[in-house]
Structure formats: structure tokens, C-alpha cells
C-alpha positions as CSV (number, residue, x, y, z in Angstrom):
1,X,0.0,0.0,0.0
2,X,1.8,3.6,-1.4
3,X,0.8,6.0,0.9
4,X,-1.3,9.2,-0.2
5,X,0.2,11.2,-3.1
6,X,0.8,14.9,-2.7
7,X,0.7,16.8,-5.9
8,X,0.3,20.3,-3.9
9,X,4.0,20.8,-4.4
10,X,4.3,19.5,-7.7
11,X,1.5,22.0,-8.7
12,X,3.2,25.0,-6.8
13,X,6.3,24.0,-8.7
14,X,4.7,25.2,-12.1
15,X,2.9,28.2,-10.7
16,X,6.4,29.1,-9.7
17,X,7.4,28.8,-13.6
18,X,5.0,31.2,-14.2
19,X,7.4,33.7,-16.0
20,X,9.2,31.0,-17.7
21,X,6.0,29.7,-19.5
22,X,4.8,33.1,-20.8
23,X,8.7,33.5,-22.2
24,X,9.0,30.2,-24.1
25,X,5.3,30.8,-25.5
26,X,6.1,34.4,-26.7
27,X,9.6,32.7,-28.0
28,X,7.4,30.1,-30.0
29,X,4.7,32.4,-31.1
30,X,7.2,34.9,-32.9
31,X,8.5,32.5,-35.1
32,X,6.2,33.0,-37.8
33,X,5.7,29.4,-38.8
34,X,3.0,30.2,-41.6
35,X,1.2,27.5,-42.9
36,X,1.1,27.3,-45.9
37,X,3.6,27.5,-47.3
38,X,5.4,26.3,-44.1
39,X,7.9,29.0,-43.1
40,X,10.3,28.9,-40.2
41,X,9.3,25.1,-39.2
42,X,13.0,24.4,-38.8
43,X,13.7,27.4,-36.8
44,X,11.0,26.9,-34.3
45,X,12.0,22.7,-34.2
46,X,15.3,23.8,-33.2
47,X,14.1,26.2,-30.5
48,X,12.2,23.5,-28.8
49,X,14.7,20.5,-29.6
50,X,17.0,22.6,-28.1
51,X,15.2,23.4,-24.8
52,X,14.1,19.7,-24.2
53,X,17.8,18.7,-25.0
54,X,19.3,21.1,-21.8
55,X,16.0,19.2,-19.9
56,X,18.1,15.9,-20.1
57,X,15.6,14.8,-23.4
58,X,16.7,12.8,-26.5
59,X,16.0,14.7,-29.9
60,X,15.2,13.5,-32.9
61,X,14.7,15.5,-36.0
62,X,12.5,13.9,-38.1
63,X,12.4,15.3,-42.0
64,X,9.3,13.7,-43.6
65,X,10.7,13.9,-46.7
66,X,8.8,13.0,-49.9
67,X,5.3,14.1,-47.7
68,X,3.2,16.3,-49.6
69,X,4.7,20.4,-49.2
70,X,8.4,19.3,-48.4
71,X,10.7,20.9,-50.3
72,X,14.1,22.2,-50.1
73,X,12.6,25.7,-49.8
74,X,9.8,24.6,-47.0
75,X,11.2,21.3,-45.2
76,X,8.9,19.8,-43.0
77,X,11.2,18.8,-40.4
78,X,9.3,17.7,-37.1
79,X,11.1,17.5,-33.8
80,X,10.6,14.6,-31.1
81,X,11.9,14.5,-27.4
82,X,12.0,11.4,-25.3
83,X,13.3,11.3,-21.3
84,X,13.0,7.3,-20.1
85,X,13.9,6.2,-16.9
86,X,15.4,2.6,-16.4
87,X,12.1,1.1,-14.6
88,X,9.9,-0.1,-17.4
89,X,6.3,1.5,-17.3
90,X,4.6,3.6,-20.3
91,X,5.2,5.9,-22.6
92,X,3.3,9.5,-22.2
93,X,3.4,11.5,-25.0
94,X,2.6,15.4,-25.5
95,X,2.0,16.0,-29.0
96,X,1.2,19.8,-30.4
97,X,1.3,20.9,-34.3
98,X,3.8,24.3,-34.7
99,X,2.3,25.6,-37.8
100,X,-0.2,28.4,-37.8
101,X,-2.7,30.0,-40.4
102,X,-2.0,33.3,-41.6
103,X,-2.7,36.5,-39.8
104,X,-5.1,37.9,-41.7
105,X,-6.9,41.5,-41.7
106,X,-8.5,42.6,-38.6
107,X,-5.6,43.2,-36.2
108,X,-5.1,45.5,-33.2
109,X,-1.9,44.6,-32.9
110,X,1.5,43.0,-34.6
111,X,0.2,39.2,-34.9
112,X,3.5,38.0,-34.2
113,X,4.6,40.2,-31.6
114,X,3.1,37.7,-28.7
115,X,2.3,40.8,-26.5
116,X,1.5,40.4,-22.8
117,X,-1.3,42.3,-22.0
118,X,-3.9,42.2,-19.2
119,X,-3.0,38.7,-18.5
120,X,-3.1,37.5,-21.9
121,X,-0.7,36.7,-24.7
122,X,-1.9,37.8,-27.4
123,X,-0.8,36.3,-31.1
124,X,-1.3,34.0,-34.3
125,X,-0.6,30.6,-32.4
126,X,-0.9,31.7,-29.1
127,X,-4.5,29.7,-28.4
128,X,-4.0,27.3,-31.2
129,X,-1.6,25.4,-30.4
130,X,1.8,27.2,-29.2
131,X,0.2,28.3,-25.8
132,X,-0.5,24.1,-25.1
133,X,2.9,23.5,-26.4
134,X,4.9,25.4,-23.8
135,X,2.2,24.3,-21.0
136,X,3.3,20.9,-21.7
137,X,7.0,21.3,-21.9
138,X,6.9,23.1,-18.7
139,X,4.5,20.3,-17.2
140,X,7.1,18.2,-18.1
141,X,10.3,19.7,-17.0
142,X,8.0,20.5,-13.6
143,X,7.0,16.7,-13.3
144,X,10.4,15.5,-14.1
145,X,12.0,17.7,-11.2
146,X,9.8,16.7,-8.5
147,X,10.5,13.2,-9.2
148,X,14.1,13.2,-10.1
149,X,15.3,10.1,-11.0
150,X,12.8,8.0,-9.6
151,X,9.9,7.1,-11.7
152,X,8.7,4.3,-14.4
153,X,8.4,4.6,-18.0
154,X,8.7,7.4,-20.4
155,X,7.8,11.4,-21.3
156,X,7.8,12.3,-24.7
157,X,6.6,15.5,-26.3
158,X,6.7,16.1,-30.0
159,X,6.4,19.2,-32.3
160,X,5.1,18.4,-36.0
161,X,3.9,20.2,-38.8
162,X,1.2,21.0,-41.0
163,X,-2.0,19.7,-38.5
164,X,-3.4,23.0,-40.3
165,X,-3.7,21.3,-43.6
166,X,-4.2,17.5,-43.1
167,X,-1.2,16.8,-40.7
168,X,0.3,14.3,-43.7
169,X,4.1,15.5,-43.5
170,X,3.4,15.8,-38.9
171,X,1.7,12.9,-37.4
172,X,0.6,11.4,-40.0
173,X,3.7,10.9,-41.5
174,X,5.0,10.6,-37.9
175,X,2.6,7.7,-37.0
176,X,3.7,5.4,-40.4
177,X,6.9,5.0,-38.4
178,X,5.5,3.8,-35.8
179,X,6.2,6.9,-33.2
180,X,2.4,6.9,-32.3
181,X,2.4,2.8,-31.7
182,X,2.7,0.9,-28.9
183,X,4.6,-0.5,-27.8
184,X,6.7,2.8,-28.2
185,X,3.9,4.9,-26.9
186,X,1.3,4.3,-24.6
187,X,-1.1,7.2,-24.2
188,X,-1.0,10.5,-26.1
189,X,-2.3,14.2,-25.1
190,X,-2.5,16.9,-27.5
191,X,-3.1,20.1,-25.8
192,X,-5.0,22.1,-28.5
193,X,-7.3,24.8,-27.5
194,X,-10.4,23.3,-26.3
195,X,-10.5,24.7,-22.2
196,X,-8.8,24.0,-19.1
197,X,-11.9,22.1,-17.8
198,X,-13.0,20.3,-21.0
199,X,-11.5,17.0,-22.4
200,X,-11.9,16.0,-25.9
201,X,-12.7,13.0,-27.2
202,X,-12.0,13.1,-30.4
203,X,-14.3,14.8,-33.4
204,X,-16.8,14.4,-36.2
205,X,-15.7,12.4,-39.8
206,X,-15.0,14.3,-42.9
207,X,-15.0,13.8,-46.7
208,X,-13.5,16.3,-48.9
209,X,-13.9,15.9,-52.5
210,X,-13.8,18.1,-56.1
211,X,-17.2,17.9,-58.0
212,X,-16.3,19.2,-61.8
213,X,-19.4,20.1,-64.2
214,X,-18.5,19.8,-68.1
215,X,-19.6,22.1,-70.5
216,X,-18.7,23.4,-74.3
217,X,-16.3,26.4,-75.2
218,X,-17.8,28.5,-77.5
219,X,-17.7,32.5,-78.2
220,X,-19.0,34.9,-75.3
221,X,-21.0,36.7,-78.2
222,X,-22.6,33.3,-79.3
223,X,-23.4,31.3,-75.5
224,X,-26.2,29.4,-77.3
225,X,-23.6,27.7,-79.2
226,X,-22.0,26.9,-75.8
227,X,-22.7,25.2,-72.7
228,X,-21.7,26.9,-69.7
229,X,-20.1,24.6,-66.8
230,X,-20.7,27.0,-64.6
231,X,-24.9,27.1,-65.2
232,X,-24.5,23.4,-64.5
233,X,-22.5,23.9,-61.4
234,X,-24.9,26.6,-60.0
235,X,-28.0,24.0,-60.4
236,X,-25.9,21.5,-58.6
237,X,-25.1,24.5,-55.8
238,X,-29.0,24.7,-55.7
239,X,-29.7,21.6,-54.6
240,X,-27.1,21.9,-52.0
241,X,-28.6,24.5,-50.6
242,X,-32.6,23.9,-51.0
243,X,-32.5,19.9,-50.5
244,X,-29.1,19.0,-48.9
245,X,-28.5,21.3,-46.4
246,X,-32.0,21.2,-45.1
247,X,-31.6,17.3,-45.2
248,X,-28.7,17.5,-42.7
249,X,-29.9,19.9,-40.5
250,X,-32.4,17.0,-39.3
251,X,-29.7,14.5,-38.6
252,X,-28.4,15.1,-35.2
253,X,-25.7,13.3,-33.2
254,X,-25.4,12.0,-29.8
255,X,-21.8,12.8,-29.2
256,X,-21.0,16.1,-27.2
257,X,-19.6,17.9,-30.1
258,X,-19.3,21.3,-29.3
259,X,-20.4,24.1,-30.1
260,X,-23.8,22.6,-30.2
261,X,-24.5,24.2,-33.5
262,X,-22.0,21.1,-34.8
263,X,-24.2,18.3,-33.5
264,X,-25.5,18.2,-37.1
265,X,-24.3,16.9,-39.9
266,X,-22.8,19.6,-42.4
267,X,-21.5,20.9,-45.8
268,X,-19.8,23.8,-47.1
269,X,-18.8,24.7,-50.4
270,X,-14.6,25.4,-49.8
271,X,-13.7,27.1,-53.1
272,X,-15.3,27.5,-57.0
273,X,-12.9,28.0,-60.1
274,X,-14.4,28.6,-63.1
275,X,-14.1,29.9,-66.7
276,X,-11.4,31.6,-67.4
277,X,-8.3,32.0,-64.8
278,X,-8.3,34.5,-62.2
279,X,-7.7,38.1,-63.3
280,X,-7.3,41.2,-62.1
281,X,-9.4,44.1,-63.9
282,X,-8.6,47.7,-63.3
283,X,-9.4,51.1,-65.0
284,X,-7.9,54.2,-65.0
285,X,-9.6,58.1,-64.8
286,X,-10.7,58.0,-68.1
287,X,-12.5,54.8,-67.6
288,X,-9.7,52.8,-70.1
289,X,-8.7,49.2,-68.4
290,X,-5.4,49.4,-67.1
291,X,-5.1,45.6,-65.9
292,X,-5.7,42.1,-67.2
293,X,-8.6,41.7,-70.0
294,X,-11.0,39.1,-70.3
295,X,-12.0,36.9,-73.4
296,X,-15.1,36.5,-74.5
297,X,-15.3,32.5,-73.9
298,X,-18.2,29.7,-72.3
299,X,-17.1,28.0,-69.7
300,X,-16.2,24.4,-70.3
301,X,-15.1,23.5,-67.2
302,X,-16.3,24.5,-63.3
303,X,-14.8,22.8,-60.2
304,X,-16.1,22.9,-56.8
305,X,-14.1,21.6,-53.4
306,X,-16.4,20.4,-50.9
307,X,-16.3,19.8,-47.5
308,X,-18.5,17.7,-45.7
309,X,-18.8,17.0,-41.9
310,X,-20.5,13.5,-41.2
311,X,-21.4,12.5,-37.3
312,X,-21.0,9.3,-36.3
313,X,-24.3,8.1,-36.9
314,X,-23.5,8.2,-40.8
315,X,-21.4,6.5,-42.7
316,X,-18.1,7.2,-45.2
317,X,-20.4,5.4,-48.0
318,X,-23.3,6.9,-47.4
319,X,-21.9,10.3,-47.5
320,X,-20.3,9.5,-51.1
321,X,-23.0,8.0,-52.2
322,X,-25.8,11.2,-51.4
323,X,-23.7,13.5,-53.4
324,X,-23.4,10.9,-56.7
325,X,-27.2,10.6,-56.4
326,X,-28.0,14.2,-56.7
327,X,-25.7,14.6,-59.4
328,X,-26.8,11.7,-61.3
329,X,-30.3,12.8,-61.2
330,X,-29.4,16.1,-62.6
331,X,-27.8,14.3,-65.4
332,X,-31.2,12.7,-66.2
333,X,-33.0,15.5,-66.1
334,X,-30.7,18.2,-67.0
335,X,-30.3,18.7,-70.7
336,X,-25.9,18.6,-71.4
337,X,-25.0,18.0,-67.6
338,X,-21.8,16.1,-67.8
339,X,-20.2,15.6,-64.1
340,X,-17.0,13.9,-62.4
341,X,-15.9,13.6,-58.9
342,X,-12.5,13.3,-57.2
343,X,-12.5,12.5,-53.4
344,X,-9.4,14.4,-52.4
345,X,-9.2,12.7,-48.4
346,X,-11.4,11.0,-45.8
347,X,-11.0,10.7,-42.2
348,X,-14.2,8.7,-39.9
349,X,-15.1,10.0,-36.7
350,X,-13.3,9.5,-33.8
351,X,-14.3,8.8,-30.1
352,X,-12.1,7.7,-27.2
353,X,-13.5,5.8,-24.3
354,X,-14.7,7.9,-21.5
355,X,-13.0,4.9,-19.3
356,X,-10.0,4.9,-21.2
357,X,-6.9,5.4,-18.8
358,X,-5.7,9.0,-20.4
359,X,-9.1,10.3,-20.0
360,X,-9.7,9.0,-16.1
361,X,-6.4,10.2,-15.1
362,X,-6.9,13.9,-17.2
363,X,-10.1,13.9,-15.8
364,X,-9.3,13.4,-11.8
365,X,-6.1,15.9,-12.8
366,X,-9.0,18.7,-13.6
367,X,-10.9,18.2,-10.5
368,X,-8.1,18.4,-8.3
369,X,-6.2,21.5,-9.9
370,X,-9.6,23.3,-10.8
371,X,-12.0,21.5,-7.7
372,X,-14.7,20.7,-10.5
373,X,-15.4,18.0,-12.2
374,X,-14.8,18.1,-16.2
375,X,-16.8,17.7,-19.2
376,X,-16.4,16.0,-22.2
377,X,-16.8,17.2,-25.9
378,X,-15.7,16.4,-29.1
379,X,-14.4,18.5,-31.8
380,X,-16.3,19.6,-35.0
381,X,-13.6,19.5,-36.7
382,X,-10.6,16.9,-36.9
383,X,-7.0,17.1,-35.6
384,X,-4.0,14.9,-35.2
385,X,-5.7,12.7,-33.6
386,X,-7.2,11.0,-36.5
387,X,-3.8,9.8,-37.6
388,X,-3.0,8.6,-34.2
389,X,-6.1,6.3,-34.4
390,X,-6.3,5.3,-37.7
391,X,-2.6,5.2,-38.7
392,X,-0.8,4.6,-35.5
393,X,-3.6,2.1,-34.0
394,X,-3.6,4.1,-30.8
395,X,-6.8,4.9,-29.2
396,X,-5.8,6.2,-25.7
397,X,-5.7,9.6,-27.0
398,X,-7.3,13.0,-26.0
399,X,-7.3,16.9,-26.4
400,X,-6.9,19.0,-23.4
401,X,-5.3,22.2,-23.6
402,X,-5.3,25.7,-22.8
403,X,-7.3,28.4,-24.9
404,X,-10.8,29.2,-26.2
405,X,-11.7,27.2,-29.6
406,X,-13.6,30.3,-30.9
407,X,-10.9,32.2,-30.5
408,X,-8.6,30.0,-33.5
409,X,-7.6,31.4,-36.7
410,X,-9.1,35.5,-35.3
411,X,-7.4,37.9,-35.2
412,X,-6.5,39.1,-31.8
413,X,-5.8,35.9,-31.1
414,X,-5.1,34.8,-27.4
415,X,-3.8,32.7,-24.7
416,X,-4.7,33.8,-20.8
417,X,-2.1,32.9,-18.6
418,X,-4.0,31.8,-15.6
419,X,-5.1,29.1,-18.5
420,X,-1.4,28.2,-19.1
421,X,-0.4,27.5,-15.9
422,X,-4.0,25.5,-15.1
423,X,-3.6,23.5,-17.7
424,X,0.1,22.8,-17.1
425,X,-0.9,21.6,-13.9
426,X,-3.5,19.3,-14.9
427,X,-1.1,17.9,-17.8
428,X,1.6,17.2,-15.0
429,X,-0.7,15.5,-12.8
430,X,-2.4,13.1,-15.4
431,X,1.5,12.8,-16.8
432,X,2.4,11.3,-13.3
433,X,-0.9,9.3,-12.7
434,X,-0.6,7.5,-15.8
435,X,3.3,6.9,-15.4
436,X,2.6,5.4,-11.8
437,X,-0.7,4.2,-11.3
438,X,-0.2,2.2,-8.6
439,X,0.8,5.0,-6.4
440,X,-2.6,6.6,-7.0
441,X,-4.7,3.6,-6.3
């Protein structure tokens, strides 16, 4: 029988790091790792690699070379850190994506300057995901100081690339070399922004796919002799809207997906390119064009990317299958409509075990840092964690972090730091109970 396990001074050890964890998440949040095209994912690698390494961590640079966007210009080079102690026990790994999305319009202030301001850090990447990074580094170091040198099993925390658009050349790439297996790893958290007193249990499915309607060039002057793709596409756009849309508005979930407004299945139309290419038309004082001219053409081609959220009541076929149907019935009764489809990637929904070890020990972590109990969500969209599962063949996986969800990809983006340090404490805490179970029984 272990006796009772204080975590008080583990958890006053972090609020002591206070200072530290605002610096290294300003450090990481003024690299402007931009995704795409991927900038500065070396740069901001090294910076962590480099920190763990000085914490008594193994680095590995990982190049997933060959993965779609690497290049010599924009490598994607991930960075893994591993700390084992010579008493067997499990593996608990921290996994958070460095890219960000770009700033955007909108700002109040430089997006990359990672100012501290009324208790917040405000920047692109602070909330999603740099702020959970450096929680969980510092959970880490913290943990690994207030046990010293004895303590089973293994602490890894990883920084990978491009979760912003697909995750192929981070985790996925990652988890085809077995890094997210057992038996290397045991239980994964990834601290994205989803609340200090929310776990996540992993997210809706989605299929993304190009629909392209076929028409006939002919001369602008002339569109009879044509047939305009783009006519086609809009009737297939209408019946998105009137009949689809309505359609999955009715079918409702019973996973906690938040915000509720996502406990529906979805669709939204990503992008449209049609006709002629993209041009920029300008005129001067006298009313004479000044910038690129258009000819006078039909559309014979017009390509839409959609992207559709399915719940886990649905399924991957059935979603495929709703979209051929409407299209081939507008080929039956729509005089010329011509039609392909190209799925472009698929991922099913996702949904760990509300009595799977990571999310028992996060959850008795949240109600003794925060003295509540937590509640569990999933994510309307998906994250790393859908390679973890479905690559890597590792289900004991989560999101907890610090930050507000609505707050991702806005500008003014920000991180509190009371959050930071909460959720650092609750990450060292369900670290340590999953490490040593037995001492928490």
C-alpha cells in the first residue's frame, strides 16, 4: 500500500514557472511558422529541440521527406523529445502541431509580436496550439523535477507540422513509423485549445472531395452555341442549398460535439474555379482598363471543393454516395450536364473511451487542480488525432489544452495565462498518474 500522493508541491512548482511559461510561449509564437507555405518550421524545431535537450531529453529530428509540401525551400522537419527512466512502465506523450494559419486582416496589434497584455498573450498561435505547447514542456520539465530520478516509464513531447492542412508531413507521417504505436507509446495528449476544464474526445468524420461540371467552349457573343459549366455547377449548388443542407440539419448526433450548432451533420462549399483563370481588372480616370482583359469564352469547365462534416451516426459510404445521387439525377433530367468527382481525403469519426486510462487520469487531474469536475466534448472538426487512431492504431488519446476554440484562426488571437499555468498543472498531474498508477490507487 503507497501512501497518499501529494501533488500540492508539484503543482506549486509550475505556478512558480510562471514567467518561464509566458517567455517560451512568446519565444514560439514569434516564429512565424505560416502554414502554408510552411515557413520557419526548422527554426521553431530547433528552438524546442534545443530546450528539451538542456531538460536531459533525446532529440530527434524527423524530415518527412517525400510528404506532400516538403521541399528544399519549405522542409517539414518535425522534432521529437524522449526522457526514459530505467524502470519499465509507459510511454506518455505530448503532441502539439507548430504551424499556424496566416494573420489575416483585422488586427489590433503586430500578430507576431506575442504581447503580454492584461493577462493574456496575445498572437497567431498563441491559443491554437503554441500556448499548449509550452504548458506541456513546462508540465514536463516540472514533473520531471519533482520526481528526479525516480519514476517508471517514459515522457515524450513532440512538435510536428502542418495539423493546419491535413497533418500528412506531422503525425501522420509521424505515426507510419510507428512513433504513435505501442509498444513505443502508450497514451498521447494533444493540448489544442479546447478549455482548461474540457477534455476532448475526439471529433466528427470528414470527406473532402472536387465535384467538376463539363460544359462546351464557344464564343461569349454566341453562349447558345455553348454550354456553360458554370450554369451546371450553380444547379448543382441549388440543390445543396434547398434539398441537402435542409436534409442534414435534421440528422443530429449524440456525441458532445461542441459548439452545439455542430451536433449536425454539415457541408460547405470550400472554393469554385471557373471559366477563365483568375484576373485582375482595373481602370484608369478616363474609364480605359489598365489591368488584365477578359476573353469572351463559355465555360467548359467548373470545379467545386467540398467539405463535408458527417457524425458518427452516418457512414463514409453513405456520405459518397448522397452526393453521386444528386448529381446523377441532374444528369437525367438536365439537358448537357456532364459531371465527375475526385474524393481528395477522408477521415471517420473518432471517439475515445470515456473509461480509457488518459481520459480517467486527465479527468481526476481537472478536478483536483480546478476542484470541478470536467466535461467531455468532441471536436467539429478533426486534428492529429485522426492519424494517431487510424494510422498509428492508438486509441488512448485526447485533447486537453489551454485556450478558447472560438478564438482559433481571429485575429487578436489569445492565450490567458492563468489558463497556461491550469492546464500545465493538470497535464503534470495526469503525466504522473498515468506513469505510476499504482501509487494513486
Amino acid at each position: 500500500m503507497h501512501p497518499p500522493v501529494d501533488v500540492a508541491p508539484l503543482l506549486a512548482e509550475i505556478a512558480a514557472r510562471q514567467s518561464d511559461l509566458v517567455a517560451l510561449t512568446q519565444h514560439l509564437v514569434r516564429i512565424p511558422t505560416i502554414n502554408p507555405p510552411g515557413d520557419a518550421y526548422e527554426a521553431c524545431a530547433r528552438l524546442l529541440g534545443e530546450r528539451l535537450h538542456k531538460s536531459g531529453f533525446v532529440v530527434s529530428y524527423v524530415r518527412a521527406q517525400g510528404a506532400p509540401g516538403d521541399s528544399e525551400q519549405h522542409p517539414r522537419i518535425n522534432v521529437i523529445a524522449r526522457r526514459a527512466e530505467t524502470r519499465a512502465g509507459p510511454c506518455v506523450h505530448f503532441n502539439s502541431h507548430m504551424d499556424v494559419v496566416e494573420p489575416g486582416p483585422g488586427w489590433t496589434m503586430p500578430p507576431f509580436g506575442a504581447e503580454l497584455r492584461d493577462g493574456r498573450i496575445y498572437g497567431r498561435g498563441t491559443c491554437d496550439m503554441k500556448g499548449g505547447l509550452a504548458a506541456s514542456v513546462v508540465a514536463c520539465e516540472a514533473l520531471l523535477a519533482h520526481l528526479g530520478d525516480d519514476w517508471p516509464g517514459a515522457l515524450e513531447i513532440s512538435g510536428t507540422v502542418d495539423e493546419e492542412s491535413g497533418g500528412f508531413s506531422g503525425v501522420g507521417y509521424l505515426a507510419k513509423q510507428g512513433y504513435f504505436s505501442k509498444p513505443r507509446v502508450d497514451h498521447v495528449i494533444i493540448p489544442e485549445p479546447l478549455g482548461v476544464d474540457r477534455i476532448c474526445l475526439g471529433h466528427r468524420g470528414v470527406w473532402w472531395a472536387e465535384v467538376e461540371t463539363r460544359g462546351r467552349i464557344a464564343h461569349g457573343s454566341m453562349p447558345f452555341l455553348g454550354d456553360s459549366a458554370i450554369l451546371h455547377m450553380g444547379a448543382f449548388l441549388q440543390r445543396i442549398e434547398q434539398t441537402l443542407i435542409p436534409q442534414l440539419a435534421r440528422r443530429r448526433t449524440q456525441e458532445p460535439v461542441e459548439p452545439p450548432g455542430a451536433r449536425v451533420s454539415t457541408i460547405n462549399v470550400n472554393s469554385i474555379h471557373g471559366g477563365q483563370v483568375e484576373q485582375r481588372y482595373a481602370s484608369n480616370a478616363d474609364g480605359e482598363p489598365v489591368g488584365d482583359l477578359p476573353a469572351p469564352v463559355v465555360a467548359h469547365r467548373c470545379v467545386a471543393v467540398l467539405d463535408r462534416r458527417f457524425i458518427a451516426e452516418e457512414t463514409l459510404d453513405d456520405v459518397r454516395q448522397e452526393i453521386i445521387d444528386m448529381l446523377d439525377e441532374l444528369q437525367r433530367t438536365r439537358p448537357g450536364f456532364d459531371y465527375g468527382v475526385r474524393e481528395i481525403m477522408s477521415f471517420l469519426p473518432t471517439a475515445t473511451p470515456r473509461d480509457a486510462p488518459v481520459v480517467l487520469a486527465t479527468a481526476r487531474a481537472i478536478a483536483r487542480v480546478l476542484g470541478r469536475e470536467p466535461s467531455f466534448i468532441a471536436s467539429p472538426g478533426t486534428y492529429d488525432q485522426k492519424h494517431i487512431a487510424r494510422t498509428g492504431g492508438l486509441r488512448d488519446c485526447i485533447a486537453y489544452g489551454p485556450g478558447i476554440l472560438d478564438l482559433a484562426h481571429q485575429p487578436d488571437e489569445y492565450v490567458a495565462v492563468d489558463d497556461l499555468v491550469q492546464s500545465a498543472q493538470v497535464m503534470a498531474v495526469a503525466a504522473w498518474r498515468l506513469l505510476d498508477p499504482h501509487r494513486f490507487d
